[in-house]
C-alpha positions as CSV (number, residue, x, y, z in Angstrom):
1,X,89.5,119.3,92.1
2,X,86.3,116.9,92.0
3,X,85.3,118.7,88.5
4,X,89.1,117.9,87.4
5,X,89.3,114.4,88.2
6,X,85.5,113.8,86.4
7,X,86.7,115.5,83.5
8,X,89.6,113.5,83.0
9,X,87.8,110.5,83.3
10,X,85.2,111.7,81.1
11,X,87.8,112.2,78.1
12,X,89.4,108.8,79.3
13,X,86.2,107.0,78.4
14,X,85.2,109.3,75.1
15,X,88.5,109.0,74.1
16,X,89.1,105.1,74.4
17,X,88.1,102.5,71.4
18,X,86.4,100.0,73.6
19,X,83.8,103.0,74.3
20,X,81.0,101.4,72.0
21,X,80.9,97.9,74.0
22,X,80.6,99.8,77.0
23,X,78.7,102.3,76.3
24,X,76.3,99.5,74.6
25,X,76.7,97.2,78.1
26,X,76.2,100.3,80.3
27,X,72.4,100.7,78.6
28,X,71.5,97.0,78.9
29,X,72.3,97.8,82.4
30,X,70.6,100.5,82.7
31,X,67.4,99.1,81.4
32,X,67.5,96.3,84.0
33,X,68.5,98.8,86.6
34,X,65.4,100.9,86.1
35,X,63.1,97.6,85.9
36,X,64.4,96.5,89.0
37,X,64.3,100.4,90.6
38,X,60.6,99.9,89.7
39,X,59.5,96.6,90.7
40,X,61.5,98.0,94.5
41,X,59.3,100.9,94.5
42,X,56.2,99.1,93.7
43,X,56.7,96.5,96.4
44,X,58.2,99.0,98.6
45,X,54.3,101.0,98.2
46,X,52.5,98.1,98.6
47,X,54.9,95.8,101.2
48,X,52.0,96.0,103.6
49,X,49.7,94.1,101.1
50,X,52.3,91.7,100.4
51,X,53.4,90.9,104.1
52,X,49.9,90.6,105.4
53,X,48.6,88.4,102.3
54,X,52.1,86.1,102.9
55,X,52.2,86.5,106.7
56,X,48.3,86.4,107.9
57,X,47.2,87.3,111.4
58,X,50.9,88.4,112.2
59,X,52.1,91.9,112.9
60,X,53.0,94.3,109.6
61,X,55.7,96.0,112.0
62,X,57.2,92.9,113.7
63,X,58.0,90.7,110.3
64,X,59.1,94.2,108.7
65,X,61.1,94.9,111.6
66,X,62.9,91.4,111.1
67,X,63.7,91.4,107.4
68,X,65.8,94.8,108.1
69,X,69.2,93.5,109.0
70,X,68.2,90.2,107.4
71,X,68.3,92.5,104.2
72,X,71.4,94.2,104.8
73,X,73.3,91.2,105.5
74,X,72.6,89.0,102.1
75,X,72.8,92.6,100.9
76,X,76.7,92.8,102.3
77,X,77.6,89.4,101.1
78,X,76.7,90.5,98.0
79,X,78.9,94.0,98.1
80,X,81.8,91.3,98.5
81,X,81.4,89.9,95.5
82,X,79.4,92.3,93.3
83,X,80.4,96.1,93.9
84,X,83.2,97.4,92.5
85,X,85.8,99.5,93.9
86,X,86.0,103.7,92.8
87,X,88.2,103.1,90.2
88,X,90.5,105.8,88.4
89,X,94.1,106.1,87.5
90,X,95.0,107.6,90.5
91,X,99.5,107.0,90.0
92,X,99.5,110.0,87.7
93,X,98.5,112.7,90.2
94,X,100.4,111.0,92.8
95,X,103.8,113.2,92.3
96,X,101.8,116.2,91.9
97,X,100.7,118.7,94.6
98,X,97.8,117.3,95.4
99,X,96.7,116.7,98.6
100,X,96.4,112.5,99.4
101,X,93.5,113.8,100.9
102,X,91.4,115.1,98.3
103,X,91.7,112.2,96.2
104,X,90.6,109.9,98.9
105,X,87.4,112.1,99.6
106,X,86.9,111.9,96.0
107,X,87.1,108.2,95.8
108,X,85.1,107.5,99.1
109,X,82.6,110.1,97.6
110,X,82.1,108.4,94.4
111,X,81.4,104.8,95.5
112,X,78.1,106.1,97.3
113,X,76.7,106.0,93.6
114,X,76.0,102.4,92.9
115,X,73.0,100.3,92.3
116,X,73.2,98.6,95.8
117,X,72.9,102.3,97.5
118,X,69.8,103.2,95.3
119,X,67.7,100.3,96.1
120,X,66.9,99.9,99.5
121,X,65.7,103.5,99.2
122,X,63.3,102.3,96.7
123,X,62.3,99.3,98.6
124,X,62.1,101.0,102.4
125,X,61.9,104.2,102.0
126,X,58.0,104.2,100.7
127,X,57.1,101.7,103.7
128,X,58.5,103.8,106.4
129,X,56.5,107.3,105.2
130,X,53.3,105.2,104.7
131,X,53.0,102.5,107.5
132,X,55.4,103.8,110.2
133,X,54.0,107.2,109.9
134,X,50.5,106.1,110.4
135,X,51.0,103.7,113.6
136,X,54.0,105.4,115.0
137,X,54.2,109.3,113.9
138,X,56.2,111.3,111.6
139,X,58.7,111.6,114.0
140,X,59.9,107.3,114.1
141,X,59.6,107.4,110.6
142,X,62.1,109.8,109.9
143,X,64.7,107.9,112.1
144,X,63.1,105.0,110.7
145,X,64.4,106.3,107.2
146,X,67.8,107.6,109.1
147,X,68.6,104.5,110.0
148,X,68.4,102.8,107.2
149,X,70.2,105.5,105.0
150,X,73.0,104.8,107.9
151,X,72.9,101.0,107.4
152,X,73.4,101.8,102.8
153,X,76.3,104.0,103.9
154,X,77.6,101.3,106.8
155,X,77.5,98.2,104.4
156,X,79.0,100.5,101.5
157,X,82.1,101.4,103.3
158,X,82.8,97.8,105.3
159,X,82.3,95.7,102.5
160,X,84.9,98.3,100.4
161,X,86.4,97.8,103.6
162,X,87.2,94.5,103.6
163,X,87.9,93.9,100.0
164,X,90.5,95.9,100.1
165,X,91.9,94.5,103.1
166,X,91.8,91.1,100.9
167,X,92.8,92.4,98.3
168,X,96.3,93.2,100.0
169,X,96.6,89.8,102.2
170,X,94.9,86.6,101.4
171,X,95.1,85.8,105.4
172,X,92.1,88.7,105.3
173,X,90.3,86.4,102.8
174,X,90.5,83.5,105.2
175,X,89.2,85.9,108.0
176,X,86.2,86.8,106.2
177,X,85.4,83.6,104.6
178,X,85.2,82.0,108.6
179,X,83.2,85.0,109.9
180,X,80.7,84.6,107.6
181,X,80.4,80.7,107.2
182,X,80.3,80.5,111.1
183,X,77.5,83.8,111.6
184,X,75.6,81.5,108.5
185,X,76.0,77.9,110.3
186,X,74.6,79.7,113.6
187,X,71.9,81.2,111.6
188,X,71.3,77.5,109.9
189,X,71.5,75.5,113.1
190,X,68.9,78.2,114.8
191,X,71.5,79.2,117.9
192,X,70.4,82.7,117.0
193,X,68.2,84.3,114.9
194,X,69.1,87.3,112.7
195,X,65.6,88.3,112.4
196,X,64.8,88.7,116.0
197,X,67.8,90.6,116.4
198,X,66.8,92.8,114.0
199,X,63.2,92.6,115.5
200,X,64.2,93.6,118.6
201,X,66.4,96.8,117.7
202,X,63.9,98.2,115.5
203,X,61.5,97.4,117.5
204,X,63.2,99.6,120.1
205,X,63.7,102.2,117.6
206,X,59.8,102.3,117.1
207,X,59.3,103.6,120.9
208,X,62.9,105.2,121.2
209,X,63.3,107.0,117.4
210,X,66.6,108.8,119.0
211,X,68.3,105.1,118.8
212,X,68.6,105.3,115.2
213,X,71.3,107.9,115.8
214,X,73.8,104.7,116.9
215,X,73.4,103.6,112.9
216,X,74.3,107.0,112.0
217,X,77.7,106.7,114.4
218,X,78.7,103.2,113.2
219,X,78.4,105.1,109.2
220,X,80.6,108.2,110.4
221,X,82.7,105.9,112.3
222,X,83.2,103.2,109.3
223,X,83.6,106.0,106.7
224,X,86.8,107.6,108.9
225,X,88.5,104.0,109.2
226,X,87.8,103.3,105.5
227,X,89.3,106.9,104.8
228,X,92.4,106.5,106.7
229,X,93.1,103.3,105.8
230,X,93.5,104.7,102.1
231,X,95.4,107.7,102.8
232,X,98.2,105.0,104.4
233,X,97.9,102.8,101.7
234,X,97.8,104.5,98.2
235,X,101.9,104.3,97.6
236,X,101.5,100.5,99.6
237,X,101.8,98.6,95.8
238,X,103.9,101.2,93.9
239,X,106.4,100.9,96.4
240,X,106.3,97.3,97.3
241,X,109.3,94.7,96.7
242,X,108.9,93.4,93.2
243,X,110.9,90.3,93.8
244,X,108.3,87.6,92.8
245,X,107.7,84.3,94.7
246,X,109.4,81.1,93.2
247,X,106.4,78.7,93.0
248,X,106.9,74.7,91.7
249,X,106.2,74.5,87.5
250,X,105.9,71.1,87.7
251,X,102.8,69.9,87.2
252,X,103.1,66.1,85.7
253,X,99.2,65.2,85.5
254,X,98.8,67.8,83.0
255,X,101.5,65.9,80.4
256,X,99.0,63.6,79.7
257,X,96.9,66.2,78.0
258,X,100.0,67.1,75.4
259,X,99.8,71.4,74.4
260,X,96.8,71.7,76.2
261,X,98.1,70.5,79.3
262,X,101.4,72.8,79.1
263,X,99.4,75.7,78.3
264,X,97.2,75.4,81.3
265,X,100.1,74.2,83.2
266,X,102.0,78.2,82.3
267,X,98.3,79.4,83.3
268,X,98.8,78.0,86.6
269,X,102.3,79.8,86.8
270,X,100.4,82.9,86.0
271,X,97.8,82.8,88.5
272,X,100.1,81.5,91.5
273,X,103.0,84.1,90.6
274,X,100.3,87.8,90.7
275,X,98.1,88.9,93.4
276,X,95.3,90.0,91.5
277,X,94.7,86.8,89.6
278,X,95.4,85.0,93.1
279,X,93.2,87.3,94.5
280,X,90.2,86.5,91.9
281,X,90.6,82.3,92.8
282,X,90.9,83.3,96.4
283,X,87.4,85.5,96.5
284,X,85.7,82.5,94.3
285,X,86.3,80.4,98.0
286,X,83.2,83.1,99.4
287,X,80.9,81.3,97.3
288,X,81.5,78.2,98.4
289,X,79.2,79.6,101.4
290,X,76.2,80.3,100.2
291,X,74.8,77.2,100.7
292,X,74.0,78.5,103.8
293,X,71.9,81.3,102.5
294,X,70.1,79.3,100.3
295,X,69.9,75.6,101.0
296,X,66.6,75.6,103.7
297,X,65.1,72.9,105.1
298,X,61.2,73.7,104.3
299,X,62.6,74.5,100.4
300,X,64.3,70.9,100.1
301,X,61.5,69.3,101.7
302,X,58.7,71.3,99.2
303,X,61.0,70.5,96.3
304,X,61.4,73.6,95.4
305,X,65.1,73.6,93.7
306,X,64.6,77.5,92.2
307,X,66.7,79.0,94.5
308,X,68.9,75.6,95.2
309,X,70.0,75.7,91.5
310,X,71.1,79.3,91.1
311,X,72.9,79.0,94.4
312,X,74.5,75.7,93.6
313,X,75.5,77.1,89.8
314,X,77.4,80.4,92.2
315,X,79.2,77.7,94.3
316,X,80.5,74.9,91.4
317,X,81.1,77.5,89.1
318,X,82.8,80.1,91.3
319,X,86.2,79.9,90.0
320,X,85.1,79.7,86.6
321,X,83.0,82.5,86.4
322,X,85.3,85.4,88.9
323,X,88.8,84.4,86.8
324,X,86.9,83.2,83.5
325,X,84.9,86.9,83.0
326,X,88.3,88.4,82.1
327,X,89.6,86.1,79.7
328,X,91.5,86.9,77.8
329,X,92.5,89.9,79.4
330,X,94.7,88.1,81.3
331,X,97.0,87.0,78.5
332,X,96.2,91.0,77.1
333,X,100.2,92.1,77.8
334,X,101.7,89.4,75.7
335,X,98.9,88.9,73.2
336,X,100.6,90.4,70.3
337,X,103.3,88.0,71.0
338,X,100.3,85.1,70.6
339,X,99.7,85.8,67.7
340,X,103.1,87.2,66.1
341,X,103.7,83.5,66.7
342,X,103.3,80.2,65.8
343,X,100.6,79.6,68.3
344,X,98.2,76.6,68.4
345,X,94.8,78.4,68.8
346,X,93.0,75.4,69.1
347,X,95.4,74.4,71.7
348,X,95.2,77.7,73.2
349,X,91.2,77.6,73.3
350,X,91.2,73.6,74.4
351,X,93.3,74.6,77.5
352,X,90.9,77.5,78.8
353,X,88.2,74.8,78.4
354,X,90.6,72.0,80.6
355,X,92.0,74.9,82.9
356,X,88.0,75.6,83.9
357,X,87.0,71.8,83.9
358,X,89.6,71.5,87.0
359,X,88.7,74.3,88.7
360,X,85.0,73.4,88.6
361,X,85.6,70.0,89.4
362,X,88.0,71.2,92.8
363,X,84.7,73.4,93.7
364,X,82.2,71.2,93.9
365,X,84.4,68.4,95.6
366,X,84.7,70.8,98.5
367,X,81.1,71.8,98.5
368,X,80.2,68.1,98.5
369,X,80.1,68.8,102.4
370,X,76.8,69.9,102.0
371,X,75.5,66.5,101.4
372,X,75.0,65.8,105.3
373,X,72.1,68.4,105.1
374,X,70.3,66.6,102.4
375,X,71.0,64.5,99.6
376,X,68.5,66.5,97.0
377,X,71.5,68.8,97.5
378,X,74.3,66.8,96.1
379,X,71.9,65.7,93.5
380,X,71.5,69.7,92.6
381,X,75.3,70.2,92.7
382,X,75.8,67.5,90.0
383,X,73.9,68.8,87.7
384,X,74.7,71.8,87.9
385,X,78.2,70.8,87.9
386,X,77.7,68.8,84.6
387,X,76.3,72.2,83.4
388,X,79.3,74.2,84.0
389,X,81.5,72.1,82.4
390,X,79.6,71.1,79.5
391,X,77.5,74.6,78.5
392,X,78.7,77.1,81.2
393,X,82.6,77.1,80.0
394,X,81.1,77.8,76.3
395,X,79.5,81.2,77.2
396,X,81.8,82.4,79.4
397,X,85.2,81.8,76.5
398,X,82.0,83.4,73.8
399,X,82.3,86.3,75.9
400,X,85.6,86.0,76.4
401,X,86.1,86.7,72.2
402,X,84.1,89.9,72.8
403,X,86.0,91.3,75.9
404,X,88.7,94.1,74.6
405,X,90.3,95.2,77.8
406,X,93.4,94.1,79.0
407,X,94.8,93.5,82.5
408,X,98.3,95.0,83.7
409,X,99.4,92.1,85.8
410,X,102.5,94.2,86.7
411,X,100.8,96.0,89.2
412,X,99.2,95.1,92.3
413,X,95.3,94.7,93.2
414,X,94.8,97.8,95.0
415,X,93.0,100.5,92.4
416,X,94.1,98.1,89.5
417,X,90.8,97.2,88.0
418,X,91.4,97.3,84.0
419,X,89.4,94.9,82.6
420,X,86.3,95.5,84.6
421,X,83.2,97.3,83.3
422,X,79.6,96.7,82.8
423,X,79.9,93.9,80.0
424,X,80.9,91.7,82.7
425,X,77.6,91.8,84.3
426,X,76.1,91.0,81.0
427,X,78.1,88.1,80.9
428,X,76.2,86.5,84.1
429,X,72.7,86.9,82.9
430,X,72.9,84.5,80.3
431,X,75.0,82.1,82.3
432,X,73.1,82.2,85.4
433,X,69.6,82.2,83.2
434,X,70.5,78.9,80.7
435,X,70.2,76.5,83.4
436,X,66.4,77.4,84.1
437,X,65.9,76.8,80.5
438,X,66.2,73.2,80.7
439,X,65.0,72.7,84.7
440,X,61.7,75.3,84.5
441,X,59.4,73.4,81.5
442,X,59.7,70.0,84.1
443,X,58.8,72.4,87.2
444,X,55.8,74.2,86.1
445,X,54.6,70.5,85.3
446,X,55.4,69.5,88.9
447,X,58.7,67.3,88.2
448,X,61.5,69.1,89.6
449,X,63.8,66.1,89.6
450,X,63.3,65.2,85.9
451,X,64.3,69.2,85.2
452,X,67.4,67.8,86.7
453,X,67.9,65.3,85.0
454,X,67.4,67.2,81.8
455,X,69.9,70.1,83.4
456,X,72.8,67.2,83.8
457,X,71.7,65.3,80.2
458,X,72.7,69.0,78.5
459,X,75.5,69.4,80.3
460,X,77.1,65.9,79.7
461,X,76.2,66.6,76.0
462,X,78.2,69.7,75.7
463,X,81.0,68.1,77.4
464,X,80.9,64.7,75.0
465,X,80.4,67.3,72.2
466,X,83.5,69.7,73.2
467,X,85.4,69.0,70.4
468,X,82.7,70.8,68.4
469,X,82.6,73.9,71.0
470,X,85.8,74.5,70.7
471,X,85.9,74.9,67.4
472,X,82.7,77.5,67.2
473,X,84.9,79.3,70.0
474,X,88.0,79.1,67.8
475,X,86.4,80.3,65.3
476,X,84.5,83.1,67.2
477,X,88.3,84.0,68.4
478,X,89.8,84.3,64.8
479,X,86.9,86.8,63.8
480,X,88.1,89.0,66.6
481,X,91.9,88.2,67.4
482,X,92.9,91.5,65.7
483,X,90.3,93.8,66.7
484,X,90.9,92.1,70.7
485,X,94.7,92.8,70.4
486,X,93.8,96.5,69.4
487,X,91.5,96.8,72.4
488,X,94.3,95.3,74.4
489,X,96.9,98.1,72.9
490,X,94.8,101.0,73.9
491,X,93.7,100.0,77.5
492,X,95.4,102.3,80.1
């Protein structure tokens, strides 16, 4: 049965048009896959080096000891937002006699094979057979290497876990969104420490190796709940009520804006009136977090805004990059009616630009909070802000022209994931990567806050100058409108 369901989706991908974007997307990934695979092993051979020339006089063992869970937690936060679900079109085998069973293994099987699994083995592995062996025998670093095979397979399952559980309630989004913010705020505040935690466990492990074993238990015991909970949900959407909530239309500060405004207006109707576009704008609110992760007191006090900028683009841009990456894939079900008639495209292309100016401006107001810790912070967020709306909008709607999938927003979220491939991670390295082409030059000449300045200045020239963006994206659009409504006819 396993050979049967990879066959089909073999022939489902050969025999699908978009096939040459992806396969095109899947090798760009691959190439940065394999560089990153390498620089892992690399630093995984030679971590002792490392942590003794960044940590002198201080135990190898103890500071590799702490950054273990430390890993696998960024690592988890990451699974939320990053790994996709095992994806096939399960509804067709549903009404034949097949065991629920067997496509459940199969789909719990096949998300062990993703970039975040591979990894840690790179970077861990080589440590744990070189240091551990030496100073404390083969026999801890085997369970060294147990345990952290258990903690891939752990964090795999619970973060698939939980998106699924969010997936089908937004009260589960909530949930999440406060367990994490408050285990970050303690971690800020120093009322625990996640490295001496994890210190003290593996240091444990070191002189008790038969410990490890409890990882092993949590996997198992993760991988059964995350099993069941599928076999009692896979008929959950199908069979659902398909009465759809009445929401308010009204929307009168939009009028101002004439077309555009009622266009983005209907936009609105679209996202509050399906789950899975609710669902994208309600997983955008985890970013609003990382602040936490990111924003440290000895960075902000050595000026060091690297980090602060990437994390700050995540949080003000949230929105716009987790419901923007599928544009227009949204409108894909009644895109031939766009264009069989007498649409505005300019309007069309001017509201997408207004719909992700308000959503980016909503984002950072909330994250504004983050101003107590520092004001170099709010100072970061501006600019970056600036940067979203002036340049950041432009290459995520360029993409958009480029994106042939459409999304069924007929069904529910659960196992619906049309739309999402590779290309979408291609998307972010250009978007993530422009901002450090205007901040870096001022850097590496030891003026950090004129690289902001010079961030912001760009970004409030693309937004005085988006008159002139949108027609280069309107014209991008009409060079592809047909070939994206063909895409759109053939996704499944």
């Amino acid at each position: 049965m396993l050979i049967t369901f990879l066959s089909h989706q073999w022939k489902g991908f050969w025999r699908s048009k978009s096939k040459g974007g992806t396969i095109a997307a899947n090798i760009l990934i691959g190439f940065f896959t394999l560089y990153m695979l390498t620089l892992a092993i690399g630093l995984g051979f030679y971590l002792e080096f490392f942590i003794g020339k960044f940590s002198p006089g201080k135990d190898v063992g103890v500071i590799f000891n702490g950054i273990i869970i430390y890993y696998f937690a960024i690592d988890f936060i990451l699974r939320l937002q990053l790994q996709e679900l095992p994806t096939m079109s399960i509804v067709p085998y549903l009404h034949l006699r097949i065991p629920k069973g067997k496509i459940v293994r199969f789909l719990n099987v096949r998300a062990l094979f993703n970039a975040f699994n591979i990894l840690p083995l790179f970077l861990f592995i080589p440590f744990c057979c070189t240091y551990i062996s030496d100073v404390h025998g083969t026999y801890a670093s085997l369970m060294f290497c147990v345990s952290i095979l258990s903690l891939i397979v752990f964090n795999n399952y619970t973060a698939l876990y939980v998106k699924r559980l969010t997936l089908a309630s937004t009260k589960y989004v909530v949930i999440t969104v406060v367990v994490i913010s408050v285990l970050a705020a303690l971690e800020y505040y120093k009322i625990f420490s996640i490295k001496a935690i994890s210190n003290g466990i593996f240091g444990l492990i070191s002189k008790q190796p038969a410990l490890a074993l409890g990882f092993t238990v949590m996997a198992i015991l993760m991988f059964i709940i995350n099993a069941k909970y599928l076999r009692k949900n896979l008929y959950t959407e199908e069979l659902g009520s398909s009465e759809e909530k009445k929401t308010s239309t009204d929307y009168p500060l939009l009028n101002r804006f004439g077309e555009a405004g009622t266009l983005v207006a209907l936009e609105l109707k679209l996202i509050l009136r399906h789950k899975r576009t609710r669902t994208a704008l309600m997983m955008s609110l985890l970013f609003i977090f990382y602040g936490f992760l990111f924003y440290k007191e000895d960075v902000l006090k050595k000026d060091a805004l690297g980090m602060v900028i990437f994390a700050a683009t995540f949080m003000t841009g949230s929105a716009v990059t987790i419901y923007g990456q599928f544009m227009f894939g949204w409108q894909g079900s009644y895109f031939d009616g766009l264009l069989a008639n007498k649409t505005n495209f300019r309007n069309f292309i001017k509201a997408k630009f207004l719909l992700f100016t308000i959503m980016s401006t909503i984002t950072t107001c909330i994250i504004t909070f983050y101003g107590f810790l520092s004001w170099k912070i709010l100072a970061v967020q501006f600019a970056t802000y600036l940067y979203n709306i002036g340049l950041g909008t432009v290459v995520i709607l360029y993409f958009a022209t480029r994106n042939y999938k459409a999304i069924d927003l007929s069904k529910g979220s659960t196992f619906n994931y049309q739309g999402v491939s590779a290309s979408q991670f291609v998307l972010m390295i250009p978007y993530f990567a422009l901002p450090y082409l205007f901040y870096q030059p001022f850097a590496s000449a030891g003026k950090p806050y004129y690289g902001l300045i010079c961030l912001g200045f760009f970004g409030l020239a693309g937004l005085l100058t988006r008159s002139y963006w949108i027609a280069f994206i309107l014209k991008e659009f009409n060079k592809r409108k047909y070939k994206i409504a063909e895409g759109f006819r053939q996704t499944p």
